[in-house]
C-alpha positions in Angstrom: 18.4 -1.1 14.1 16.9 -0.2 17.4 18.6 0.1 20.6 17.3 -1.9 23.5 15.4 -0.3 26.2 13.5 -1.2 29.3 10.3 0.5 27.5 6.9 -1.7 27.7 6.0 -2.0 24.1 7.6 -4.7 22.0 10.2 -4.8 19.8 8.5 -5.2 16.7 5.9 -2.8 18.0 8.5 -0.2 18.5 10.1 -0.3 14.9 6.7 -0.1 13.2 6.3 2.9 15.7 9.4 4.7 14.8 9.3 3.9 10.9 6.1 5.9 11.7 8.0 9.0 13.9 10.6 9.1 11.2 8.5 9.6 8.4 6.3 12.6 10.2 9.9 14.1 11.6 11.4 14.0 7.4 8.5 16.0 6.5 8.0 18.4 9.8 11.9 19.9 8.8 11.0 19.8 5.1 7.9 22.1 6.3 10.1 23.9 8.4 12.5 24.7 6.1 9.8 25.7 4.1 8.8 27.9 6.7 12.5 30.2 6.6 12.7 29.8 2.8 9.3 32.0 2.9 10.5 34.2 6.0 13.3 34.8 4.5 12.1 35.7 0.9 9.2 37.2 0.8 8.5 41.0 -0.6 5.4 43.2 -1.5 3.0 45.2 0.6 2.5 43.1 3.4 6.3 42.3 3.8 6.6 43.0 7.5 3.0 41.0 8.6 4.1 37.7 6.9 7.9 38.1 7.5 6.9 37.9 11.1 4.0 35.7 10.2 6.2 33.1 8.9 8.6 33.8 11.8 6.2 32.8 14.5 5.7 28.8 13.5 9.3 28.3 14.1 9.8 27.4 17.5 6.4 26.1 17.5 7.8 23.5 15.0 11.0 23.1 16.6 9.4 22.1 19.8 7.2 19.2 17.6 10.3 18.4 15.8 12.1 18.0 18.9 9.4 15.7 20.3 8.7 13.6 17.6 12.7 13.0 17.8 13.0 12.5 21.2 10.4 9.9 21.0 12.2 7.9 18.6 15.4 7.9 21.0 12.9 7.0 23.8 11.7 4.1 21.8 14.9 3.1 21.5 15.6 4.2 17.9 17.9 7.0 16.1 16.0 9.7 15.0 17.8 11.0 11.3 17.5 14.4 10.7 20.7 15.0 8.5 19.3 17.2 5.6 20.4 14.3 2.6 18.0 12.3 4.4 15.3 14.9 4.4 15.8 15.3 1.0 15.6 11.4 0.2 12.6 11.1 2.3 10.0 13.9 2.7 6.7 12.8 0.4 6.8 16.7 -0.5 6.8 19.1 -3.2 9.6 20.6 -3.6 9.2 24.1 -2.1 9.6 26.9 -5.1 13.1 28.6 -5.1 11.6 31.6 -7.4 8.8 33.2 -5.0 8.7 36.3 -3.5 4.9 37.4 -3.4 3.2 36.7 -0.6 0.2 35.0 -1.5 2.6 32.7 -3.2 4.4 31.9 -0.1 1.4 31.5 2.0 -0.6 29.4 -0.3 2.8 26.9 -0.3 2.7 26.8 3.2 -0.3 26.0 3.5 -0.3 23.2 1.1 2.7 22.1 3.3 1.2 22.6 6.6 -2.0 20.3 5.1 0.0 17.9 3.8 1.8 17.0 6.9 -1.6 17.6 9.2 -2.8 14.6 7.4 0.1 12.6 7.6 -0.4 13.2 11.2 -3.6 12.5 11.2 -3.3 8.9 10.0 0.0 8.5 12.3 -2.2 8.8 15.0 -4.4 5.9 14.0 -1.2 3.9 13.0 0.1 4.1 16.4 -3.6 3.6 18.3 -4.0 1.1 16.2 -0.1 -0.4 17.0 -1.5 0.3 20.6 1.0 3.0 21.7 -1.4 6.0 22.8 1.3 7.9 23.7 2.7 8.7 20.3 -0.6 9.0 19.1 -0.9 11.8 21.8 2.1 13.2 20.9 1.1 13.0 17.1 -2.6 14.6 17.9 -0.6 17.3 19.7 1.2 18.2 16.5 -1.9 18.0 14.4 -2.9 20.2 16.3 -0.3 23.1 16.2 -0.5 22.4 12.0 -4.0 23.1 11.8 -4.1 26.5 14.3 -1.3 27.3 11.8 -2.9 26.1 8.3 -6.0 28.3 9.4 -3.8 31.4 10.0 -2.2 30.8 6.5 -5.5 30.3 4.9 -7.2 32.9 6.8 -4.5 35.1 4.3 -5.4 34.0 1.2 -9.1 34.4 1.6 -10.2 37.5 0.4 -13.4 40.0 2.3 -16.1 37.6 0.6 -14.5 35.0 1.7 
């Protein structure tokens, strides 16, 4: 279903669009949610770095959850965020219920934060190529914040020699 709106790209144009903005908004809370399962369990030495590590790609994601959303309502669609359909939709792994060591938890995360990066990546070509640049602008955006944070995450895991 999709709401009508005075917006300038068609109908049909719109649903591929948000088909598109729903499947990237399912797997940015999966990552998310990811994010506080590892903020919230890891242990070891460096507790206290990636506790507060892990901490600061919250609101960054909130804010590109919250656009990705919002640009489905603009489009005129209803942006699902309910976490049964999270669970139904993400193409994710599930995250691991049993970590605790940190280099664990950051190599998940960073398989999560690549994983959606690419998605985003092709979403932006999807929408260019559906000719609505600005959710491609708002996907490059996001692709953007996920790769600053991937390297963070893999800067972690590599050791002095690299």
């Amino acid at each position: 279903m999709i709401y009508e709106t005075r917006h300038g790209l068609a109908a049909d144009v719109r649903r591929q669009v948000i088909r598109i903005l729903q499947a990237a908004l399912t797997d940015a809370l999966d990552v998310r949610l990811a994010v506080k399962q590892a903020h919230w369990n890891v242990k070891g030495e460096q507790f206290i770095a990636l506790h507060e590590l892990f901490d600061s790609f919250v609101t960054p994601l909130d804010d590109e959850i919250d656009t990705i959303a919002e640009r489905i309502a603009t489009l005129g669609g209803a942006p699902d965020g309910i976490a049964q359909s999270v669970v139904a939709g993400t193409t994710l792994s599930a995250y691991p219920k049993d970590i605790t060591d940190g280099g664990a938890h950051l190599a998940a995360l960073a398989e999560r934060f690549a994983a959606l990066g690419n998605r985003l990546r092709d979403a932006i070509d999807q929408s260019a190529d559906l000719g609505d640049a600005d959710t491609a602008d708002l996907f490059t955006a996001a692709s953007r914040l996920l790769d600053k944070s991937l390297w963070l995450l893999e800067a972690h895991l590599q050791g002095p020699s690299g």
